[in-house]
N, C-alpha and C positions, 0 to 999 in steps of 0.2 A: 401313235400308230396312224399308217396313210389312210385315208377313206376313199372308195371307188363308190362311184354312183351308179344305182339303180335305177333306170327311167322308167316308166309306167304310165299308163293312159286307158281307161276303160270308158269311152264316150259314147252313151248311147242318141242315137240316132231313130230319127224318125225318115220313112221316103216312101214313097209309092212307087218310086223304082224297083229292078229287080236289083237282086244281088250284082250280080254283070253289069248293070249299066249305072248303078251308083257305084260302083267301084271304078268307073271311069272317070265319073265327075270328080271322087275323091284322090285321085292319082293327076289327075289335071291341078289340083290346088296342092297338094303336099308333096308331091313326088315326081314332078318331071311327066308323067306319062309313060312311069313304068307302069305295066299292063300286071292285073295281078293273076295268079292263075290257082288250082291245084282245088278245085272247084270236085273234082272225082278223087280225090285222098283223103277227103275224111278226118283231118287230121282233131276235130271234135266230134268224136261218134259219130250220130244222126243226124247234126246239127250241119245246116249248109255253111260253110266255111270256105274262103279265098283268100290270098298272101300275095305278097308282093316276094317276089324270089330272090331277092338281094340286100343284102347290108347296104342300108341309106342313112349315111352319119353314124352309122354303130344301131341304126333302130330296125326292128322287122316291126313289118305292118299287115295286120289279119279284119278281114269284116267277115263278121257271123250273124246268124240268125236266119229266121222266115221273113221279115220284113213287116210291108204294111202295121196293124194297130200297136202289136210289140217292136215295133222298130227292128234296128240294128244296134249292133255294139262294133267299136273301129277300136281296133287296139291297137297301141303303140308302146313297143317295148325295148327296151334294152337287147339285144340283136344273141342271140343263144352264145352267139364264136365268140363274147365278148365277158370271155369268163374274169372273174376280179382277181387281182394279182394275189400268190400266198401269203403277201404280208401287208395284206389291207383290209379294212372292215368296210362292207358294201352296206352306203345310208341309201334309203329309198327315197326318189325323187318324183312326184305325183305330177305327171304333165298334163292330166285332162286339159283343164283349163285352157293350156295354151293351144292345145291342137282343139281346141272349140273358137279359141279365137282365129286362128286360121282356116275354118270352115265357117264359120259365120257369117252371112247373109247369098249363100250360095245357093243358087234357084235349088228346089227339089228335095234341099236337106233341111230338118227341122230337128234342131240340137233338143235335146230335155233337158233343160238347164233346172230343172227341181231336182232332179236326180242327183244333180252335181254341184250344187248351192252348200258353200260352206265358207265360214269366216275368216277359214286358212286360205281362200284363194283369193287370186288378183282377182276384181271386179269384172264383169265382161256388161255392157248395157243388152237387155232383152228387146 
């Protein structure tokens, strides 16, 4: 049987930025300078939540949280419209890592790489 990948990515994030303007820095290194928005939809409860509003390679990209001591979390996933065909089995593909190594040493963001430390992944230097 085919296999259709699942991407995923749950990277927590440290900034003293707000949500708005680290989400600028993050869209300057991963995305072109699509602006994210949707900041009043709520789309987790209470939780301040923003998105990028377009399929970029098949990925939707969401930052949450309050910020400051708890950080942020930037997710990167596999894009909702990108449903798996009916005759394939969807394996899950865990990208933190890499989208940690493409934020990595970017003024403002502070990765928590103990959060994400684990034997399955590629090394990244702290």
């Amino acid at each position: 049987m085919k296999k259709y990948p699942y991407f995923h990515s749950s990277l927590p994030v440290i900034s003293e930025k707000n949500i708005v303007d680290l989400a600028k820095v993050i869209s300057s290194k991963i995305a072109g300078k699509i602006p994210f928005e949707g900041l009043e939809n709520y789309i987790y409860d209470e939780v301040p939540t923003i998105y990028i509003n377009s399929n970029i390679l098949g990925f939707e990209v969401i930052l949450q949280r309050y910020g400051g001591e708890k950080g942020y979390y930037l997710e990167v996933n596999s894009h909702p419209s990108n449903n798996e065909l009916n005759d394939t089995d969807e394996i899950d593909i865990d990208i933190t890592r890499y989208i940690a190594s493409l934020l990595e040493g970017t003024p403002g963001i502070k990765i928590k790489y103990k959060e994400i430390k684990s034997e399955d992944y590629i090394s990244i230097m702290e």
